[in-house]
N, CA, C and O atoms as CSV, one atom per row, in Angstrom:
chain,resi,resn,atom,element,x,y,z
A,1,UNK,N,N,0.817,-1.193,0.000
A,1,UNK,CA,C,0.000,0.000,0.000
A,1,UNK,C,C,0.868,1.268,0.000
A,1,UNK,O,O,0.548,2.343,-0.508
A,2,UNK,N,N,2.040,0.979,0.660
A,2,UNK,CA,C,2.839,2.028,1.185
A,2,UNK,C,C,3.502,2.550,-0.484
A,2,UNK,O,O,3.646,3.763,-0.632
A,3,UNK,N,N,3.842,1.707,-1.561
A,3,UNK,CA,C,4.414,1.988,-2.382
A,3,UNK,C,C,3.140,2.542,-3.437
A,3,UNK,O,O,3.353,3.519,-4.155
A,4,UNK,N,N,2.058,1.964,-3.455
A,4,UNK,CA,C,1.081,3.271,-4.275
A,4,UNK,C,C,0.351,4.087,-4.096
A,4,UNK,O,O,-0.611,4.440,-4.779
A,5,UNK,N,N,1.069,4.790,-2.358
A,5,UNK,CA,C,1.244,5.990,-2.203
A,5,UNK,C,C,1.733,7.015,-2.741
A,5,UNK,O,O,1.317,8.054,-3.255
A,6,UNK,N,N,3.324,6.212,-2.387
A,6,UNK,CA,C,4.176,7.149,-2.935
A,6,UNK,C,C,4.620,7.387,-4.251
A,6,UNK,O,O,5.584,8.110,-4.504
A,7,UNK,N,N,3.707,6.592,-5.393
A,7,UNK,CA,C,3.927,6.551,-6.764
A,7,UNK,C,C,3.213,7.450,-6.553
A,7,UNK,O,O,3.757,8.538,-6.741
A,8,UNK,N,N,2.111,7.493,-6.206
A,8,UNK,CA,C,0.957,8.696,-6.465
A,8,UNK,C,C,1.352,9.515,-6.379
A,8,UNK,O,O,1.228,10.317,-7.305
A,9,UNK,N,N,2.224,9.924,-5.004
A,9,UNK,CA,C,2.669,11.172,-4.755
A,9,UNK,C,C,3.640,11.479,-5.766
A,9,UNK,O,O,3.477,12.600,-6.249
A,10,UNK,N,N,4.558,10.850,-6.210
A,10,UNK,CA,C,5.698,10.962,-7.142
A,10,UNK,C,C,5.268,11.704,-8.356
A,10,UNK,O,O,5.740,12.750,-8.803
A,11,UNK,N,N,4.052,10.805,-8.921
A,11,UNK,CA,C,3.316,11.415,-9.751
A,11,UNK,C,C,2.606,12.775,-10.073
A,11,UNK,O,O,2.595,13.354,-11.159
A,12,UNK,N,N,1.988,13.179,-8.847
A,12,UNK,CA,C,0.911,14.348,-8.351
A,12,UNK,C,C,2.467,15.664,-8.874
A,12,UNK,O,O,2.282,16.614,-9.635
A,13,UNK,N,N,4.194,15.243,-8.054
A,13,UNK,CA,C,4.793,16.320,-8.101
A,13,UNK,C,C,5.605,16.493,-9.029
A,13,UNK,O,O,6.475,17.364,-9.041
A,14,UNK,N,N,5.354,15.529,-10.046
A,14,UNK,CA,C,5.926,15.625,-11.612
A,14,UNK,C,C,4.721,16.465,-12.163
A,14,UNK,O,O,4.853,17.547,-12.735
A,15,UNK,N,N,3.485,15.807,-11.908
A,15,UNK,CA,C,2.393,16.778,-12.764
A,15,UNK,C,C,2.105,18.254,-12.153
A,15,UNK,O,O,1.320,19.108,-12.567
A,16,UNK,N,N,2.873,18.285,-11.182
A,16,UNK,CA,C,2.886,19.822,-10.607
A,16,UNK,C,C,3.995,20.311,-10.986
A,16,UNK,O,O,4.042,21.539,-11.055
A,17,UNK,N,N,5.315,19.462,-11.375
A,17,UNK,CA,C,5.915,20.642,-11.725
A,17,UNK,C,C,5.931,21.306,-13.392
A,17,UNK,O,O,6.124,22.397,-13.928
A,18,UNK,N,N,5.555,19.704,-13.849
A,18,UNK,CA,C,5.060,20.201,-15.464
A,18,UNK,C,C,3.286,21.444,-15.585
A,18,UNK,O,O,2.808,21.861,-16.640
A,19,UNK,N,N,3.081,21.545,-15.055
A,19,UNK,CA,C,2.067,22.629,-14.991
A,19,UNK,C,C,2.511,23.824,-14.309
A,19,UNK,O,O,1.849,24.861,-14.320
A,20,UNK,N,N,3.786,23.680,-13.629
A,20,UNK,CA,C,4.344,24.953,-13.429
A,20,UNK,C,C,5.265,25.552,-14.474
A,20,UNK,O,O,5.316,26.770,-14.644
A,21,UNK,N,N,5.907,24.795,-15.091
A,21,UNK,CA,C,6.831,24.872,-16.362
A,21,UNK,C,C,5.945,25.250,-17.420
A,21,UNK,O,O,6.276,26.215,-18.109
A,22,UNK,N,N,4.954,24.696,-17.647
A,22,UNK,CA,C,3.929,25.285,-18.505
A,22,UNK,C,C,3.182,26.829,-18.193
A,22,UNK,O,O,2.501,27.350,-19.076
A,23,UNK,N,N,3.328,27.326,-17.199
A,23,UNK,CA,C,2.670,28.760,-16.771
A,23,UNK,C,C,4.243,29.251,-17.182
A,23,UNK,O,O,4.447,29.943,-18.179
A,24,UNK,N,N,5.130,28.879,-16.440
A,24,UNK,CA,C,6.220,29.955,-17.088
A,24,UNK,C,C,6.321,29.571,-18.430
A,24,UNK,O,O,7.548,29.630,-18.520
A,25,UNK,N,N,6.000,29.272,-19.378
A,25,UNK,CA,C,5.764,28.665,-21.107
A,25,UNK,C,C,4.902,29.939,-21.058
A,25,UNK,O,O,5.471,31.019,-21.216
A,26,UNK,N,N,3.716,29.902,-20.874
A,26,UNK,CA,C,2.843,31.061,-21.042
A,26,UNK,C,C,3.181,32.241,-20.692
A,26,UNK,O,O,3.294,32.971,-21.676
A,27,UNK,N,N,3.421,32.814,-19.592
A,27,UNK,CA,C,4.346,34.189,-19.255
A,27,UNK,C,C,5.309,34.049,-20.047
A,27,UNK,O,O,4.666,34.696,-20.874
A,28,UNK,N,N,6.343,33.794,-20.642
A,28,UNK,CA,C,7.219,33.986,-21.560
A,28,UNK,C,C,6.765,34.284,-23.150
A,28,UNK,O,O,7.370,35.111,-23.831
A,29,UNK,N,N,5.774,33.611,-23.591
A,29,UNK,CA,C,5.014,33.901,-24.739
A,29,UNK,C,C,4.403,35.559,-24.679
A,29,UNK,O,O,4.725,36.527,-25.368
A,30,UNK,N,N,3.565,35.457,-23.750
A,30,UNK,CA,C,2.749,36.477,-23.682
A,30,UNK,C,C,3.776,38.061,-23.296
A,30,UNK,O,O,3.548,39.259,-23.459
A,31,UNK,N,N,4.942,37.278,-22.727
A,31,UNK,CA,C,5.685,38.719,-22.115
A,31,UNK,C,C,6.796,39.246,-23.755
A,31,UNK,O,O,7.188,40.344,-24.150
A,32,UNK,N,N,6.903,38.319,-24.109
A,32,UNK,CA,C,7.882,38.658,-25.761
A,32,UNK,C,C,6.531,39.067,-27.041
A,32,UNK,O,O,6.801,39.742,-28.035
A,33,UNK,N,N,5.281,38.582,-26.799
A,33,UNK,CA,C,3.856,38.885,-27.568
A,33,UNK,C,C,3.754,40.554,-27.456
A,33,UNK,O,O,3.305,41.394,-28.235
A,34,UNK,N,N,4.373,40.652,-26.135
A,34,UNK,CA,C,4.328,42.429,-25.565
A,34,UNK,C,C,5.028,43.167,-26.289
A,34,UNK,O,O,4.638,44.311,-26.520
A,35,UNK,N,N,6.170,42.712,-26.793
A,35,UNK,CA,C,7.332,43.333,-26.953
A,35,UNK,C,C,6.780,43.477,-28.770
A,35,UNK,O,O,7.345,44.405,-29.348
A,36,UNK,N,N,6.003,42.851,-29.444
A,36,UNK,CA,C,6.156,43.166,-30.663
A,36,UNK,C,C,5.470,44.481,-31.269
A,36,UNK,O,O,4.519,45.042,-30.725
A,37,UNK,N,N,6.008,44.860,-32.342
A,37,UNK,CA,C,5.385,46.077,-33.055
A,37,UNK,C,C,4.007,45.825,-33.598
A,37,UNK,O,O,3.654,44.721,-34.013
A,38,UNK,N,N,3.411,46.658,-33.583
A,38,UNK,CA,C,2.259,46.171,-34.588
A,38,UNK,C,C,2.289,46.880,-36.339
A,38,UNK,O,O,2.928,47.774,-36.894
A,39,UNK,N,N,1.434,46.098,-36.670
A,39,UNK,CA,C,1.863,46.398,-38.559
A,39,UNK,C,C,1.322,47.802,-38.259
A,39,UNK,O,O,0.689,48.263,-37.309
A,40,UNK,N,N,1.891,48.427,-39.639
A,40,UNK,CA,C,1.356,49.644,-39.897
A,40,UNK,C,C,-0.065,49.335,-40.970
A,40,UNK,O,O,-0.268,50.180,-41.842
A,41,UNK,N,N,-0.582,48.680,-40.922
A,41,UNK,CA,C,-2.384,48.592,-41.403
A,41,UNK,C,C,-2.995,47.914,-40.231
A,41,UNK,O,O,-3.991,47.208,-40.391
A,42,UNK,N,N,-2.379,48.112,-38.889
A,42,UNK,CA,C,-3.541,47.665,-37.701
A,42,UNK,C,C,-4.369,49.422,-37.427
A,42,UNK,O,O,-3.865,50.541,-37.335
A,43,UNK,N,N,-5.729,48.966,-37.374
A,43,UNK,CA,C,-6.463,50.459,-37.359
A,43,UNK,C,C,-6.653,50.900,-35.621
A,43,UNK,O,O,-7.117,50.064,-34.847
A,44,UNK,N,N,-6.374,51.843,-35.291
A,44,UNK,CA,C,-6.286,52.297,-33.596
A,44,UNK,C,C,-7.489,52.763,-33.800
A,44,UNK,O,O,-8.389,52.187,-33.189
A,45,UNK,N,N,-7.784,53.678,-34.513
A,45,UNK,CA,C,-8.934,54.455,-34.493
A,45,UNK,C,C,-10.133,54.189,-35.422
A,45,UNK,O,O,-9.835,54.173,-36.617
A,46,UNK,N,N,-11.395,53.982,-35.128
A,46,UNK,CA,C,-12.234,53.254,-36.301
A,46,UNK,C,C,-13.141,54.479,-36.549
A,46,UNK,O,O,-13.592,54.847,-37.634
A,47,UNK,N,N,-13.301,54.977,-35.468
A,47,UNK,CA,C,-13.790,56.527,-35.912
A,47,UNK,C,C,-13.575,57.342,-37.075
A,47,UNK,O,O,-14.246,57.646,-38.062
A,48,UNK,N,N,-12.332,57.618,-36.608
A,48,UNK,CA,C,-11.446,58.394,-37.929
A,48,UNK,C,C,-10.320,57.698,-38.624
A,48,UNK,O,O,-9.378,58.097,-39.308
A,49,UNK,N,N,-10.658,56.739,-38.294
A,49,UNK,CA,C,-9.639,55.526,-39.211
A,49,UNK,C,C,-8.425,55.581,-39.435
A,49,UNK,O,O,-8.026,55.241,-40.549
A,50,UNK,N,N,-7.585,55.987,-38.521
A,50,UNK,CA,C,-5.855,55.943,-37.885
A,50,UNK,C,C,-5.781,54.734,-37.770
A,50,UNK,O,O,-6.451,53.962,-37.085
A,51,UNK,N,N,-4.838,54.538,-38.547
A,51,UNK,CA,C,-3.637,53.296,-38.217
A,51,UNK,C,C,-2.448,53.202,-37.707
A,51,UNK,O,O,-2.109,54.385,-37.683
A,52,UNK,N,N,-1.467,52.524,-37.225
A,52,UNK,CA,C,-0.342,52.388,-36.881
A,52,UNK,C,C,0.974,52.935,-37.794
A,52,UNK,O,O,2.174,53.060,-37.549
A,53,UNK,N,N,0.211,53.167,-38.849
A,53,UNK,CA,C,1.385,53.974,-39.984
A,53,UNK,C,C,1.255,55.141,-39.870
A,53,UNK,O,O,2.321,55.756,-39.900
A,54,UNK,N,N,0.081,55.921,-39.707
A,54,UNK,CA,C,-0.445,57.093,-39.411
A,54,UNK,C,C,0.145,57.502,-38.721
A,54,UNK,O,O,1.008,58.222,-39.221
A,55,UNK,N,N,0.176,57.413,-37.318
A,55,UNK,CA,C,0.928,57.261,-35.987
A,55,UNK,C,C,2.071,57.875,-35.891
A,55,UNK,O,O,2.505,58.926,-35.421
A,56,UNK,N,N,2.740,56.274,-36.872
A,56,UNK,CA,C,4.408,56.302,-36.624
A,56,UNK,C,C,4.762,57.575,-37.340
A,56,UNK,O,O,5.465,58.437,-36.811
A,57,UNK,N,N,4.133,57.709,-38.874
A,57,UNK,CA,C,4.608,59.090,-39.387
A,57,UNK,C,C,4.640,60.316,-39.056
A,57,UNK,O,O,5.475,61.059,-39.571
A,58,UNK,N,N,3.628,60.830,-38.019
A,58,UNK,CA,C,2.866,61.661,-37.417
A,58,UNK,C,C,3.589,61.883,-36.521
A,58,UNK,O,O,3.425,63.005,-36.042
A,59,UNK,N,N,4.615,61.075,-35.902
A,59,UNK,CA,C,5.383,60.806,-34.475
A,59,UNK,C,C,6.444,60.403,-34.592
A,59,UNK,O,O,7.113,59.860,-33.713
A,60,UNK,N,N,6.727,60.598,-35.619
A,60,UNK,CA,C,8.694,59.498,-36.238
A,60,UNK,C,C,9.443,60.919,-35.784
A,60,UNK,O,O,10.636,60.709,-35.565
A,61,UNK,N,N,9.069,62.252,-35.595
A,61,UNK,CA,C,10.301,63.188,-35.082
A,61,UNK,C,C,10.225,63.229,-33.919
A,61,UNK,O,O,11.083,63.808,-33.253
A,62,UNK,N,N,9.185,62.627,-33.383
A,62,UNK,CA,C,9.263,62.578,-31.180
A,62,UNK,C,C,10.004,61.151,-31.544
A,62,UNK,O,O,11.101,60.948,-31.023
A,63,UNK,N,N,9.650,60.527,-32.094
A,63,UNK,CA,C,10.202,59.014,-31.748
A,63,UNK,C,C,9.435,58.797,-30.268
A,63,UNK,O,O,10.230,58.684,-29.335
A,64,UNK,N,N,8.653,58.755,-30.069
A,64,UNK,CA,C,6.996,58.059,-29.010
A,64,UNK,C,C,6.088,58.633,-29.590
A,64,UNK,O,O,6.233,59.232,-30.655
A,65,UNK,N,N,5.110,58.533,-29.010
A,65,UNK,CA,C,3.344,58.759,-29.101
A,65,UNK,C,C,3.356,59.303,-28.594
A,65,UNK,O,O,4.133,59.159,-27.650
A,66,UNK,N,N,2.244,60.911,-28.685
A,66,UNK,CA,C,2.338,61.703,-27.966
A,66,UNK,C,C,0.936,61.702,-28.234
A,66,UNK,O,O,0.552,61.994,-29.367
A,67,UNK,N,N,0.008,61.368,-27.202
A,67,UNK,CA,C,-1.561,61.444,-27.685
A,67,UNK,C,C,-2.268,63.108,-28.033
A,67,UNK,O,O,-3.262,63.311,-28.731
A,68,UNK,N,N,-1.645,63.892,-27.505
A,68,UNK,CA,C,-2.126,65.472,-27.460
A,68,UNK,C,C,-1.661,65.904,-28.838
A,68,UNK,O,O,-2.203,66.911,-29.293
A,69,UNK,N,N,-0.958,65.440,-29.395
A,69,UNK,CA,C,-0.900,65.702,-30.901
A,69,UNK,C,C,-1.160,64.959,-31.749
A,69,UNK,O,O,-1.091,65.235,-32.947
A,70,UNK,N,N,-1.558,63.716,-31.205
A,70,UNK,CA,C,-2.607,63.024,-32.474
A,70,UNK,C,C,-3.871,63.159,-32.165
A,70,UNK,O,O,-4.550,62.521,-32.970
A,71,UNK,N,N,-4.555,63.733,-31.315
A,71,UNK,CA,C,-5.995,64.173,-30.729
A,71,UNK,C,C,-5.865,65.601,-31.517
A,71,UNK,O,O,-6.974,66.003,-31.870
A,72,UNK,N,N,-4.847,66.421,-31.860
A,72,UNK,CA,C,-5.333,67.740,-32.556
A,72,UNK,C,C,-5.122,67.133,-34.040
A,72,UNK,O,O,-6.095,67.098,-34.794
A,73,UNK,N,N,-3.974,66.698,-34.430
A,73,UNK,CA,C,-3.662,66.002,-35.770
A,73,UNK,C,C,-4.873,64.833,-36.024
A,73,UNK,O,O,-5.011,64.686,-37.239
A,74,UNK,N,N,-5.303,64.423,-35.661
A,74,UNK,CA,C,-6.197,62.977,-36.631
A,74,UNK,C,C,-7.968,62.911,-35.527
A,74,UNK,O,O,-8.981,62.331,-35.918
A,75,UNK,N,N,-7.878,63.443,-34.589
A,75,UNK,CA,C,-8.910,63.872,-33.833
A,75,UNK,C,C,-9.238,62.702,-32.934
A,75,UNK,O,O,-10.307,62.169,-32.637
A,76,UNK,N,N,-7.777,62.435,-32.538
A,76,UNK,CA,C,-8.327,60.956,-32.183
A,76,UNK,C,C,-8.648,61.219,-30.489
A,76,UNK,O,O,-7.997,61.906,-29.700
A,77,UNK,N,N,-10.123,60.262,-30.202
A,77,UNK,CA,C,-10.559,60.107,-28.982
A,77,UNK,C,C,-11.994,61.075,-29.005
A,77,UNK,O,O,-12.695,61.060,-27.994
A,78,UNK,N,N,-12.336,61.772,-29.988
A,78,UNK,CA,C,-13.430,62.420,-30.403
A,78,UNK,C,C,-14.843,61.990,-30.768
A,78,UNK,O,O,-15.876,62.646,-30.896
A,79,UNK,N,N,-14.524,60.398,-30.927
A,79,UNK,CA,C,-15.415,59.531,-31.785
A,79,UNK,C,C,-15.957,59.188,-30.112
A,79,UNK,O,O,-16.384,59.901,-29.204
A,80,UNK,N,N,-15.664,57.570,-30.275
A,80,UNK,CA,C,-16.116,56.737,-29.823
A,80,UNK,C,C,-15.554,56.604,-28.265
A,80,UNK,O,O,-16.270,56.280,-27.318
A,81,UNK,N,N,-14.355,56.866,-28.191
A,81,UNK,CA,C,-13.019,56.977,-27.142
A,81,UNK,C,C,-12.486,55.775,-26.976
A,81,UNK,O,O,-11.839,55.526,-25.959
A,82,UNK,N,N,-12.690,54.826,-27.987
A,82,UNK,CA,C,-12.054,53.586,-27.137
A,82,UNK,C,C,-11.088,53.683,-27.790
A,82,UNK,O,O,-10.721,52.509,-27.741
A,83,UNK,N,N,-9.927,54.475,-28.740
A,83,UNK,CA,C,-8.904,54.028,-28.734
A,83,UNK,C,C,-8.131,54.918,-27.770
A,83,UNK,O,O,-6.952,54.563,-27.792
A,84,UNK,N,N,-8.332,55.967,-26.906
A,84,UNK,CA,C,-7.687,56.458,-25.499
A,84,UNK,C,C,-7.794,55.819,-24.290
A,84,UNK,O,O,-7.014,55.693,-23.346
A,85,UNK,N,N,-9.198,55.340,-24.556
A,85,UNK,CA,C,-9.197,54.329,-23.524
A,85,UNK,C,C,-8.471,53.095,-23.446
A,85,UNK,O,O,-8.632,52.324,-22.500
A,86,UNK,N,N,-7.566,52.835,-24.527
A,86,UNK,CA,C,-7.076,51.477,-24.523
A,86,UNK,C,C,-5.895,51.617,-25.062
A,86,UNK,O,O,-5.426,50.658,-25.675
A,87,UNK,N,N,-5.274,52.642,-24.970
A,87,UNK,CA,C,-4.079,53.403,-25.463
A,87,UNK,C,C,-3.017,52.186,-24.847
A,87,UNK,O,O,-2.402,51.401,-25.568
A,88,UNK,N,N,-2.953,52.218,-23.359
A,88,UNK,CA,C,-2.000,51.662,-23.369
A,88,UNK,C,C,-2.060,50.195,-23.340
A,88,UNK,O,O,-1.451,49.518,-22.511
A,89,UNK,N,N,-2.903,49.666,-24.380
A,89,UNK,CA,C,-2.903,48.511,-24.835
A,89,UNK,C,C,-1.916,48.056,-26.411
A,89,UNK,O,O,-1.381,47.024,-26.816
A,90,UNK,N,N,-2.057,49.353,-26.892
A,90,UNK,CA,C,-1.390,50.065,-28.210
A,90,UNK,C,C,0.152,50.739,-28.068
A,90,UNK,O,O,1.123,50.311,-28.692
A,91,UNK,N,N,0.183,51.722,-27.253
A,91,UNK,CA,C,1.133,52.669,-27.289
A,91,UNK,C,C,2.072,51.976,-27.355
A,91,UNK,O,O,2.599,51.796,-28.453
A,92,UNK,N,N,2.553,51.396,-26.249
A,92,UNK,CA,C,4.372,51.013,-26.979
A,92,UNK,C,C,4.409,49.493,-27.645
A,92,UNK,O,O,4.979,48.456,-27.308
A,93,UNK,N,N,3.694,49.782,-28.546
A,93,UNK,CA,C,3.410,48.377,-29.550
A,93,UNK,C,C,4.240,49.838,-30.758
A,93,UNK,O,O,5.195,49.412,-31.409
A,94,UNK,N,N,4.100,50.437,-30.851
A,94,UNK,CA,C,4.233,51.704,-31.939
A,94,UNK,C,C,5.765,51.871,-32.487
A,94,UNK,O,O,6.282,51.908,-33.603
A,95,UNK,N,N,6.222,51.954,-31.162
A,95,UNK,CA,C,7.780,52.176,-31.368
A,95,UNK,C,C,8.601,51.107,-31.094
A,95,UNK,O,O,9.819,51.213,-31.233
């Protein structure tokens, strides 16, 4: 009895540590997923229909996003607001 215990247990802390190895699998995906650019035909704004090329051109002499000059330049956040509201879901996807 004593030995298919401790298989069990043996077992239970292999399948715990492979489900921990697998969450750091996922945080590593999702944390380098962060790091990528987005294309310049992803649309930020559906209102006034800004894209990520828009943006970058609009903002290639700050080199960042500066939302107060793409809110006077492209009117963005005027519409609908969800692309300010979700800015920093976007913003440093840009640069």
């Amino acid at each position: 009895m004593k030995d298919g215990v401790f298989a069990q247990h043996e077992s239970r802390d292999k399948m715990d540590k492979d489900f921990l190895r697998q969450i750091d699998d996922v945080k590593d995906f999702l944390s380098s997923k962060e790091k990528e650019k987005l294309d310049n035909d992803f649309l930020i704004c559906e209102c006034f229909c800004v894209n990520v090329g828009d943006i970058r051109l609009s903002c290639s002499d700050l080199g960042e996003v500066n939302l107060d000059h793409l809110q006077e330049r492209f009117q963005l956040g005027r519409g609908c607001q969800s692309c300010i509201k979700d800015a920093d879901s976007w913003i440093k996807k840009i640069f």
